[in-house]
Every structure is written in C-alpha cells, then in structure tokens.
C-alpha positions as a Markdown table, in Angstrom:
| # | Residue | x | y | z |
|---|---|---|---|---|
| 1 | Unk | -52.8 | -2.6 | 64.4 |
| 2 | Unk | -50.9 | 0.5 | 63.1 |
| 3 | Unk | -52.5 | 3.8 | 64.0 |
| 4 | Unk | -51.8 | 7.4 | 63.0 |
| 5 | Unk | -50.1 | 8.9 | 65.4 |
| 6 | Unk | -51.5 | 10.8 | 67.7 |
| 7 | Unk | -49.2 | 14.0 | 67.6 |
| 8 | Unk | -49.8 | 14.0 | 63.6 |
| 9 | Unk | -53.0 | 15.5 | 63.4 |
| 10 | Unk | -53.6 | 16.2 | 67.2 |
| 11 | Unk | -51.9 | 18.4 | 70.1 |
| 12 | Unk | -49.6 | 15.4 | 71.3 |
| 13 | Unk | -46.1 | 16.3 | 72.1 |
| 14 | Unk | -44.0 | 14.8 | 69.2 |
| 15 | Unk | -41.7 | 12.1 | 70.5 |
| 16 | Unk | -37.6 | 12.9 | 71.2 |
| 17 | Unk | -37.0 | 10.0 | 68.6 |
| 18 | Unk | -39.3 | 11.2 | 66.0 |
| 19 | Unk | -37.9 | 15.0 | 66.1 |
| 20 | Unk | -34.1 | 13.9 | 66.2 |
| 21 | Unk | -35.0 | 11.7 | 62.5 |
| 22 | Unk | -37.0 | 14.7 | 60.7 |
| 23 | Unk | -33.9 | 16.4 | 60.2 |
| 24 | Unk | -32.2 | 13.3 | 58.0 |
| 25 | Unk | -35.9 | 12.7 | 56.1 |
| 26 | Unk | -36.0 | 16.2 | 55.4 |
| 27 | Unk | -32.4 | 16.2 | 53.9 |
| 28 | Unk | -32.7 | 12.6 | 52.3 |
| 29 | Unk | -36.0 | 14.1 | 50.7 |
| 30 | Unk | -34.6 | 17.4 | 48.8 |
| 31 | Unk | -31.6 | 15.5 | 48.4 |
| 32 | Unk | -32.8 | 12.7 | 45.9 |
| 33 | Unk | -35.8 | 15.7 | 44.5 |
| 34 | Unk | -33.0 | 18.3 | 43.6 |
| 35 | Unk | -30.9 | 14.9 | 41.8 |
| 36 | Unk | -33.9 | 14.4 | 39.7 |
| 37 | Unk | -34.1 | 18.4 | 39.2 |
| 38 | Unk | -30.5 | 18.9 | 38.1 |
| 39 | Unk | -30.6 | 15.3 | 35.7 |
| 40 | Unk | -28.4 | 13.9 | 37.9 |
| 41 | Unk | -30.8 | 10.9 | 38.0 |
| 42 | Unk | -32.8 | 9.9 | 35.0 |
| 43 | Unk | -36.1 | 10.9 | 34.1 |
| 44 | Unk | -38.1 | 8.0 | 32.4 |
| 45 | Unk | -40.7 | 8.9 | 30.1 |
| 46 | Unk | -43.6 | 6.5 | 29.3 |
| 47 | Unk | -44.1 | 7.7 | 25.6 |
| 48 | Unk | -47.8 | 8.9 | 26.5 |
| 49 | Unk | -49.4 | 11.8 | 28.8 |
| 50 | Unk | -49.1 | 11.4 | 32.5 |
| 51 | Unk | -51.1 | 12.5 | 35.2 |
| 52 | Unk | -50.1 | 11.8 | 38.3 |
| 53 | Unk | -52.1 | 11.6 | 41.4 |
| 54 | Unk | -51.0 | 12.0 | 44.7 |
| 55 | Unk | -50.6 | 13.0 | 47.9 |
| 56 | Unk | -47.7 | 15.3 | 50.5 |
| 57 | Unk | -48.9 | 13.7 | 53.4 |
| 58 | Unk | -48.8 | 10.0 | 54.2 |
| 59 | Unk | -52.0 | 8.0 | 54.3 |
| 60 | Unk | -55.3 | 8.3 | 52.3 |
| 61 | Unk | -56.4 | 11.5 | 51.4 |
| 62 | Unk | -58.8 | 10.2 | 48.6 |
| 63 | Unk | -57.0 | 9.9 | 45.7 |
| 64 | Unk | -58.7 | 6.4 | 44.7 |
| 65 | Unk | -62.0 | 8.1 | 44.2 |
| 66 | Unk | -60.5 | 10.6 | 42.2 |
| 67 | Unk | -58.5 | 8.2 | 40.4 |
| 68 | Unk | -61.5 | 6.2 | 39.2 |
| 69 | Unk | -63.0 | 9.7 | 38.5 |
| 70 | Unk | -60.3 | 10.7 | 36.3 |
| 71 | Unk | -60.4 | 7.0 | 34.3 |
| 72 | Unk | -64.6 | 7.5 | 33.9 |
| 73 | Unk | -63.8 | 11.2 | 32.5 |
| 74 | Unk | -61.2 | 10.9 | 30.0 |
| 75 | Unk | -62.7 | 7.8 | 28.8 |
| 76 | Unk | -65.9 | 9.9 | 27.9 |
| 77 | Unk | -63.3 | 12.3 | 26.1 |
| 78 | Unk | -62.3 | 9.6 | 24.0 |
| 79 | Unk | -58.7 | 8.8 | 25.6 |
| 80 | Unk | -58.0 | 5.1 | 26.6 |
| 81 | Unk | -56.5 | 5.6 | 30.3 |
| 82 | Unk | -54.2 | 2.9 | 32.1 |
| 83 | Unk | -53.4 | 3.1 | 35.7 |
| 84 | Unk | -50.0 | 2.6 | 37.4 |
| 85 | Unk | -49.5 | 2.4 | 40.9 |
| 86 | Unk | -47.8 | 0.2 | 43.1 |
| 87 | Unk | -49.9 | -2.1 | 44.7 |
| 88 | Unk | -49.1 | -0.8 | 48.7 |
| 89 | Unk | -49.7 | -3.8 | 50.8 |
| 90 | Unk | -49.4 | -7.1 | 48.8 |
| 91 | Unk | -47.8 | -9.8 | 48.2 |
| 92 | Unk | -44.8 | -10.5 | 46.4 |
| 93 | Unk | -42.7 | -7.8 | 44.2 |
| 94 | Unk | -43.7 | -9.0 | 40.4 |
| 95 | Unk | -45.3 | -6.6 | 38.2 |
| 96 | Unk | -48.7 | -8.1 | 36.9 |
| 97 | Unk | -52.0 | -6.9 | 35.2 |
| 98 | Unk | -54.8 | -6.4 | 37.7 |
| 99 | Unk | -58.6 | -7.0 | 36.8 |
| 100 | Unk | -61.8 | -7.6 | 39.1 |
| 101 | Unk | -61.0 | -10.7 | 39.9 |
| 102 | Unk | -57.2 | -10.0 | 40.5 |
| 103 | Unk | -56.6 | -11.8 | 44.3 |
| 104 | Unk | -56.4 | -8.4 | 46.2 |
| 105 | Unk | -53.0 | -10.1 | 48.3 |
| 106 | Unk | -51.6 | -10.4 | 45.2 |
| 107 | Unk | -51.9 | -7.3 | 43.7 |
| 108 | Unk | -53.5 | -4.6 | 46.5 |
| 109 | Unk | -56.8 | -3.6 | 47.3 |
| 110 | Unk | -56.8 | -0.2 | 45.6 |
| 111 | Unk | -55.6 | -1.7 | 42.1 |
| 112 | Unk | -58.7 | -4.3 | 42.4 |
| 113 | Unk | -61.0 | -1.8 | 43.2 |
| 114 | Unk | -59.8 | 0.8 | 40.3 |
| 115 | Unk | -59.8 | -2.4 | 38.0 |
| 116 | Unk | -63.8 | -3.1 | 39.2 |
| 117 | Unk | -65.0 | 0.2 | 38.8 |
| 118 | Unk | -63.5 | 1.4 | 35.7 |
| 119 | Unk | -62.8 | -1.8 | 33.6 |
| 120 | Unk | -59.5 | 0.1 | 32.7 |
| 121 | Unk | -56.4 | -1.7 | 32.3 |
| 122 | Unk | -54.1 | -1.9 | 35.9 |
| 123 | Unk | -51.2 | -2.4 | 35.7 |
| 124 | Unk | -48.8 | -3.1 | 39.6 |
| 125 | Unk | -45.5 | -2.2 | 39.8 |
| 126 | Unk | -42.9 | -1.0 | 42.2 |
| 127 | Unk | -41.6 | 0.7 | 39.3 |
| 128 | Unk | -44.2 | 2.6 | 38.0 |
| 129 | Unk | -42.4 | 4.4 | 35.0 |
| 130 | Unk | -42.0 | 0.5 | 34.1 |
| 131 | Unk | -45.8 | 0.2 | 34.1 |
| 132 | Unk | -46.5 | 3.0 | 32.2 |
| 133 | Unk | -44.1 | 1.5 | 29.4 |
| 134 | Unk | -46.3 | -1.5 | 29.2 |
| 135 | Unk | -49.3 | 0.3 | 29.7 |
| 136 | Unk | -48.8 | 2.4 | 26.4 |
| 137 | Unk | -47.2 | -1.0 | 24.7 |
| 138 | Unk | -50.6 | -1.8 | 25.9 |
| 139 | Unk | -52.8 | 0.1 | 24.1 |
| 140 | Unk | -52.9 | 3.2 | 26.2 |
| 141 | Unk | -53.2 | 6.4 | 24.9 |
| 142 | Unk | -53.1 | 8.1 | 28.5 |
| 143 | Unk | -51.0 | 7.2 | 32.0 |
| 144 | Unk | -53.1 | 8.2 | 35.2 |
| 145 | Unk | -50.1 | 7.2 | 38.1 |
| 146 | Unk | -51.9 | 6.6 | 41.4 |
| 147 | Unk | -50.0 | 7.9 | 44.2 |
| 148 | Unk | -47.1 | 8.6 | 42.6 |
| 149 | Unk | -45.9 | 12.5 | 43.2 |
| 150 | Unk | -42.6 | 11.5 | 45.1 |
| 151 | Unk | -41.8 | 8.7 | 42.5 |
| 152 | Unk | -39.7 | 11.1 | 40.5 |
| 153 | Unk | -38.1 | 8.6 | 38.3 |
| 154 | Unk | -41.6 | 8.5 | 36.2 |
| 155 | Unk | -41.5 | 11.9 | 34.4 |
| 156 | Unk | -45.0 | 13.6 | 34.1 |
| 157 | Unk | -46.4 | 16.2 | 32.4 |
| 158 | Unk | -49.6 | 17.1 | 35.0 |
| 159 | Unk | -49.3 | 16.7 | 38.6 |
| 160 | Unk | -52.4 | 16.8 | 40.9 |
| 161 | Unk | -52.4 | 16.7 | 44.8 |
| 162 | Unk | -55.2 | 15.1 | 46.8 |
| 163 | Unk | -55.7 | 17.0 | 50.4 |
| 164 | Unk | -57.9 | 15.9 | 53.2 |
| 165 | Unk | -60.1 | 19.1 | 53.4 |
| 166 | Unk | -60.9 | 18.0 | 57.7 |
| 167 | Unk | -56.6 | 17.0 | 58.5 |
| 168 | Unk | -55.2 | 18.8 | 55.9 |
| 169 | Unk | -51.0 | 18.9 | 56.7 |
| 170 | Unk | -51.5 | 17.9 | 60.8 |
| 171 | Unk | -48.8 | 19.6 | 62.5 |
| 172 | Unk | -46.9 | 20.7 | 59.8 |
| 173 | Unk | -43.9 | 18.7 | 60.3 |
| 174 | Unk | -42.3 | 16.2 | 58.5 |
| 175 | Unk | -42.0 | 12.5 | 59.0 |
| 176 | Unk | -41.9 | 10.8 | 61.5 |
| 177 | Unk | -42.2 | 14.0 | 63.3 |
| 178 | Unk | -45.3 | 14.6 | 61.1 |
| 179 | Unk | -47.4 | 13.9 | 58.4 |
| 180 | Unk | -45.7 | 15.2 | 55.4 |
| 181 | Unk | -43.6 | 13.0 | 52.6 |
| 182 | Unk | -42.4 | 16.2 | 51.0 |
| 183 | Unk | -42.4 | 20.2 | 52.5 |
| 184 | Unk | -45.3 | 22.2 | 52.3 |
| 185 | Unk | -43.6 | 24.1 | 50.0 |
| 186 | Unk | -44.0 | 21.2 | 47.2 |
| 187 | Unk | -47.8 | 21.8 | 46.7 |
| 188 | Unk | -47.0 | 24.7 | 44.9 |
| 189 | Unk | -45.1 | 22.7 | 41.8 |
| 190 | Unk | -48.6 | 20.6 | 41.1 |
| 191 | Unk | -50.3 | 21.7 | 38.1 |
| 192 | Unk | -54.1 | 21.1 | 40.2 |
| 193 | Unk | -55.0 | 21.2 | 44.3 |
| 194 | Unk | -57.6 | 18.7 | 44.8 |
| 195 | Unk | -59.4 | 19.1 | 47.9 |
| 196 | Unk | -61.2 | 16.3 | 49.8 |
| 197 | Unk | -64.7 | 17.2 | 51.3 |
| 198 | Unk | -66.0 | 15.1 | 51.9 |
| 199 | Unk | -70.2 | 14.2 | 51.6 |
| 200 | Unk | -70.2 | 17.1 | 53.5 |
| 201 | Unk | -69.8 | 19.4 | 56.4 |
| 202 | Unk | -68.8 | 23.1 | 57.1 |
| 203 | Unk | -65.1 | 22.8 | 55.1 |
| 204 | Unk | -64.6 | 24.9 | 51.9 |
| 205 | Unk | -61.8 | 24.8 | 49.5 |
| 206 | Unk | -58.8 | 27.4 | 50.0 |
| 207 | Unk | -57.6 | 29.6 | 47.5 |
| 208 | Unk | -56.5 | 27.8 | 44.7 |
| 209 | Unk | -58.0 | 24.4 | 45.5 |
| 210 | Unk | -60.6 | 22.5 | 43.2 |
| 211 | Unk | -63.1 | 20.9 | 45.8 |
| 212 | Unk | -64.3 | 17.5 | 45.5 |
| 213 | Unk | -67.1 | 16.0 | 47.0 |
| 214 | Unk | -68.3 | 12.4 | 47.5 |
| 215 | Unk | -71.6 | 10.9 | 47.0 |
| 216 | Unk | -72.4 | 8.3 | 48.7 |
| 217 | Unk | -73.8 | 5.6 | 46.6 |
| 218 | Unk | -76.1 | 2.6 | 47.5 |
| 219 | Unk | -75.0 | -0.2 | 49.9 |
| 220 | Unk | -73.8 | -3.3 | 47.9 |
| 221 | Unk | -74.3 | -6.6 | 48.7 |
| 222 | Unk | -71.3 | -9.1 | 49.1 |
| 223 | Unk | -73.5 | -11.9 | 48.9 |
| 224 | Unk | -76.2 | -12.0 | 46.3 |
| 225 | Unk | -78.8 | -9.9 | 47.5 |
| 226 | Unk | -80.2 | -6.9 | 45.9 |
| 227 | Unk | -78.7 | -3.4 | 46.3 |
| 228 | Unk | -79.6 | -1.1 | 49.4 |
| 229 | Unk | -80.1 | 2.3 | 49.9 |
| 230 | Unk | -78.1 | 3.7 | 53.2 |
| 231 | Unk | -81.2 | 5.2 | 54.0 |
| 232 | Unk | -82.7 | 1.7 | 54.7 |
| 233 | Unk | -80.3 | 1.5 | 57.3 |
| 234 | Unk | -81.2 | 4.5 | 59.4 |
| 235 | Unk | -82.5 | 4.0 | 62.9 |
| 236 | Unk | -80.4 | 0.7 | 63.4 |
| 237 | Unk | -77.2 | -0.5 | 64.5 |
| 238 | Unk | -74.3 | -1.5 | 62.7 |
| 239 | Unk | -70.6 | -2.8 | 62.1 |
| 240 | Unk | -69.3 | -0.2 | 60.3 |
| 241 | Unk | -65.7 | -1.8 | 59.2 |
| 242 | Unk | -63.2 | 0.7 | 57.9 |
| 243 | Unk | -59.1 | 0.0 | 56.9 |
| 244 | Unk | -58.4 | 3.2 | 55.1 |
| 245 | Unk | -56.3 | 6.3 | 56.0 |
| 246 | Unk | -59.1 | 7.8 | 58.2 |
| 247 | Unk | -61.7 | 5.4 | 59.1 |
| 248 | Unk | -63.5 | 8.2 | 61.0 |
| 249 | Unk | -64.3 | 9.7 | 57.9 |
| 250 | Unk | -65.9 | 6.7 | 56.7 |
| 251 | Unk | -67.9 | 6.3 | 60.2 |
| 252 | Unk | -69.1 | 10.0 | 60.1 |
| 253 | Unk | -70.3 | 9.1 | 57.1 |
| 254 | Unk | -73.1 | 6.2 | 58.1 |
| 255 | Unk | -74.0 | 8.6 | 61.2 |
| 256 | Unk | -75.0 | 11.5 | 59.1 |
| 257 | Unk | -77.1 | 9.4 | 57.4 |
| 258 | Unk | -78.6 | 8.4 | 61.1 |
| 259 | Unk | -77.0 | 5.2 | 61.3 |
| 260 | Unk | -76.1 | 3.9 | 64.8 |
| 261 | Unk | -72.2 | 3.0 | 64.2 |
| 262 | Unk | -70.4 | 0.3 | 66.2 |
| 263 | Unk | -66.8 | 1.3 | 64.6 |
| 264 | Unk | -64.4 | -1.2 | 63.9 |
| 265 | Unk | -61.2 | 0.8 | 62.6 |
| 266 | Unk | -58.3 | -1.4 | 60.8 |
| 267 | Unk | -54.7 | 0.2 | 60.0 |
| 268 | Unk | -54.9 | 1.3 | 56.1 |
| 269 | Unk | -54.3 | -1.7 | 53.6 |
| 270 | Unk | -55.1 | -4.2 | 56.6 |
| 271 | Unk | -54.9 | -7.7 | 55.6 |
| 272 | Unk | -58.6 | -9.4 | 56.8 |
| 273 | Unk | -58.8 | -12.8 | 58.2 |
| 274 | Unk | -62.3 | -14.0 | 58.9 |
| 275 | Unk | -62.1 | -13.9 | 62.4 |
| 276 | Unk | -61.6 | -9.9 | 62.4 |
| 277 | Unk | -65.3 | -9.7 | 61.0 |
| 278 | Unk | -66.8 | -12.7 | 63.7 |
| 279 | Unk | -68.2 | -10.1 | 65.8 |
| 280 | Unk | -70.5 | -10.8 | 68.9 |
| 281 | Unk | -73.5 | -9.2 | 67.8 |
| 282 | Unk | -75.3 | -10.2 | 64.7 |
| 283 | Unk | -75.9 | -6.9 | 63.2 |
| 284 | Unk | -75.7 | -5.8 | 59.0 |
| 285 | Unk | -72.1 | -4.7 | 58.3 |
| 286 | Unk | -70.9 | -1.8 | 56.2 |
| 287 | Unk | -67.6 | -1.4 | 55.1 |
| 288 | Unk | -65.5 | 0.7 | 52.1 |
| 289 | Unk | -65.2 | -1.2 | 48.8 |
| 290 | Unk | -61.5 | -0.8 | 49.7 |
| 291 | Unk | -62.2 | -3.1 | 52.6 |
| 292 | Unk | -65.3 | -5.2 | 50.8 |
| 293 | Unk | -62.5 | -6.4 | 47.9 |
| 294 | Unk | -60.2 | -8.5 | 50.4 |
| 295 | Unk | -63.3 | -9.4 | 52.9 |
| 296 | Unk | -65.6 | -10.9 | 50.3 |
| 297 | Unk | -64.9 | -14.5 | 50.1 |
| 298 | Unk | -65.5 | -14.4 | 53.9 |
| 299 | Unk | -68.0 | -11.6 | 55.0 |
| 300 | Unk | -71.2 | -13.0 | 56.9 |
| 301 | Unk | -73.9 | -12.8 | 54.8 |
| 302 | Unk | -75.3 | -9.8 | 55.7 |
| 303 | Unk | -72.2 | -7.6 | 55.1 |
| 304 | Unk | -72.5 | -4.6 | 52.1 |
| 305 | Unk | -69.6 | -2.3 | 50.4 |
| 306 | Unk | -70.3 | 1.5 | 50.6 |
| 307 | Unk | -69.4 | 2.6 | 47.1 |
| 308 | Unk | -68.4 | 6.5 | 47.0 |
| 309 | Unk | -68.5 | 8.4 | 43.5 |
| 310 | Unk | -66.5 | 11.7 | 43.2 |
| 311 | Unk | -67.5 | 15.1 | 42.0 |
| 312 | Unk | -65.8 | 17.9 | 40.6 |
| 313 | Unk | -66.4 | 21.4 | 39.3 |
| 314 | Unk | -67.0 | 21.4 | 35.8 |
| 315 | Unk | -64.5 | 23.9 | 35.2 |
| 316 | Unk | -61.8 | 21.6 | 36.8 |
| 317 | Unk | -62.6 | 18.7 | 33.8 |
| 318 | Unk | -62.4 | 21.4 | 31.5 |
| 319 | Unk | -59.6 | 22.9 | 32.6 |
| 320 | Unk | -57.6 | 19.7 | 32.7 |
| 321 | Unk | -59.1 | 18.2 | 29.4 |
| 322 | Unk | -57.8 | 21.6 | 27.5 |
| 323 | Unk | -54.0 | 20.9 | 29.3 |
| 324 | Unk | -54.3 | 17.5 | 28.3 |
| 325 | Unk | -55.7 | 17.9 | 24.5 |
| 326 | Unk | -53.1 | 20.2 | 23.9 |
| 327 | Unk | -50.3 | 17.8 | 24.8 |
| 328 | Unk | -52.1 | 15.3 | 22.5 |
| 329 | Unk | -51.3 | 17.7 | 19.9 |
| 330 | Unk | -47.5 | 18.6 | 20.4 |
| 331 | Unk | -45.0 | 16.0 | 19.3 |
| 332 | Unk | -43.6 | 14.2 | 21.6 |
C-alpha cells in the first residue's frame, strides 16, 4: 500500500531521484500557472459563482468536511450549491451524476460521501469546468469545486486553501522532493486560509488563518443497528480502519476519547476488498465515512462509520456570504 513518504513530513534525507525531478515539477508548475495568467490558455467560466476548495500540498488536508460544510451553509442562505470534483480513485473516465447510492468505484468515495451528507447535486468529472457547465444547466445557482486550486482551466471567483494545522507544508519542498503541488508562495493568492484542527489539541491558527475544528459525531452503524456514541466505546479495543491522507489523525481521534486502537492504516482512496477487514480478532470496527462508503456491502456486522461535522468562526460565514452576495449582484 502507498505511504507518505517519510522525508515529507519527517527528518528523512530526501532521495537523489526525488531532488534531481523537483526542479522540472517546479518549472512545469509556474510554467502552465503563468499560461493561464497571461491568457495564453483559456479560462472557462461556468456562468455561476465559484468557490473552490483546495489544497498546496498533496493528500488530505480536510477539505471534504469543509466541503459538506460549505454545501449545509449556503444552502441555509438560500443558494442551491453543486459540487464538482473529480472523482480521485475510480473507475473509468465518464463524467456522471453522483448520489448516495452512486457505486463509490464508479464515481469515488469523496463524491458519494458529499452526495450522502448534503443531498446536493455531484457532479464527476476530470474536467471540472465541464461539470460546473452542467451543474448550472442543472439548476445550480452556486459551483463549490472540491480540490480543485491547481485546475486552472475552471476560472473562479473565491479560492480557499485547506491546511493540515499538525503537517502543515512538511519539508517545504516540492514534489517528489516534498509535499507541495504549488510553492508556498501560492497561499497568498486565495481569497480564505482554512486551517485544519482538528477535535483538538495544542495547535492554533496563524496569522491570517480561519481555524476549523471537527466534532466528532456518533458512531454509525453499517448494518442496521441503532447509532452509538464514541463514548460507548471507551475502555475497549478496537479496529480502527482509516484510508485517508493521515490515518493517524483519525486514530488519535478514537484514543482521546479512551478507545484502545488496533490501527489498520490504508493508502488514501484505497480500494477495499473484504478480506482487508477479515481480521483475527473479533473486535467492533470504526472507520471514516470516507472508508464506511466502499466497505459497506461487506463490513462484518459489527463495523460503524465515524461521521465528523466541521466548524467555523462565525465571522468566516459571514465574511464569505458578504463576498459571495455581492457577486450575486454584479452582472456577469
């Protein structure tokens, strides 16, 4: 299984191969961005607002919490929100709507989970400025792009970057030297600086940065039983299942609540087979709703999704809503 390299977010030397191809992503990467900056490739424009979430670095950060935050909130504002996005990790290239019951091969796990939670319309696409075509044809009054900051071809009117408040940039470098899709120096361009949290911990925001913390909801059955609270679990053992961008994150998570973990940590956007979950002790498993959308038609019985719910500042939703309101007013 893939893992995040160790000399990313730790003090491993970086390999000879890895430093010697930084130089040609670095230039490749302002290359194509400074095309798109002088109009020397086209701009698409969906026809609606868009708000694009993302990320610098590679791997999860937690923009799907914030995403399905964004979708709850300016649905409460009286916009009707679509989501774009890609569909990392499934099958096939075709662009297709995505609901909750939407095959997570077919069309990823985060776009089935964002279509579960929210109810929104999801729409997969490698070309995302595509989608958010079809999204307005759609209906939609509103684009929120999930992970899209380096798709450039998608023009946007608000940009917000998703950190991880405990890994933040790693090394600094770029890849596959390091973490980072874009330079450091990007951040500076987005409109908002989410940072991630956590449920917790000693970790503030910088200057600049709108923290965002996540509650950890109750555990949810995959099979028919009734809803738990993670406090039930306390004091026991458990197979704490995690294919995300940091499953430590997730595992930390259980043991604050005084869970004993046995970890089981899967590459991000892992594609479960039953046997992964067969394991040799018959203990209650936990896993992300990430994971819990591709494992369900195979969990054991006694397997539950850890749903997380995201919080912001007041004054972020305000601040955004006011941006936002005001594009609803100016002519397109």
């Amino acid at each position: 299984m893939a893992r995040t390299p160790r000399h990313w977010y730790g003090d491993a030397p970086v390999p000879l191969a890895a430093r010697a191809i930084e130089p040609l992503y670095r230039f490749i990467t302002r290359t194509r961005a400074a095309m798109y900056a002088r109009g020397l490739l086209r701009r698409r424009r969906a026809g609606a607002p868009v708000l694009v979430v993302g990320n610098i670095t590679a791997g999860g950060t937690g923009k799907t919490p914030l995403t399905i935050a964004l979708v709850e909130r300016l649905r409460a504002a009286g916009w009707t929100p679509g989501i774009a996005t890609r569909g990392y990790g499934r099958e096939g290239k075709e662009p297709l709507w995505v609901d909750a019951a939407t095959p997570a091969q077919l069309a990823g796990d985060e776009p089935v989970l964002i279509a579960h939670r929210t109810g929104a319309k999801v729409r997969v696409d490698g070309d995302r400025a595509r989608a958010a075509a079809e999204l307005v044809r759609a209906g939609c009054d509103v684009i929120v792009c999930d992970d899209g900051l380096q798709h450039y071809r998608l023009a946007r009117d608000i940009e917000i970057e998703v950190i991880d408040g405990a890994r933040r940039y790693g090394n600094g470098r770029m890849l596959p030297a390091g973490p980072l899709r874009e330079p450091a120096s990007r951040a500076t361009h987005c409109d908002f600086r989410v940072v991630n949290l956590g449920d917790g911990g000693q970790s503030e925001p910088e200057f600049g940065e709108w923290p965002m913390r996540l509650t950890v909801d109750d555990a949810m059955p995959l099979h028919g039983r009734r809803p738990r609270p993670l406090a039930a679990f306390a004091g026991q053992r458990v197979h704490a299942v995690a294919g995300i961008g940091d499953p430590s994150r997730f595992f930390n998570t259980l043991k604050s609540r005084g869970i004993a973990v046995v970890p089981h940590a899967f590459a991000d956007h892992y594609a479960y087979r039953a046997e992964d979950l067969a394991f040799a002790s018959a203990l209650p498993i936990l896993m992300t709703e990430k994971d819990a959308v591709k494992c369900a038609a195979f969990a054991p019985d006694d397997s539950y999704a850890v749903p997380i719910t995201a919080g912001l500042p007041e004054a972020f939703w305000t601040s955004l809503l006011d941006r936002l309101d005001r594009l609803r007013r100016t002519p397109a």
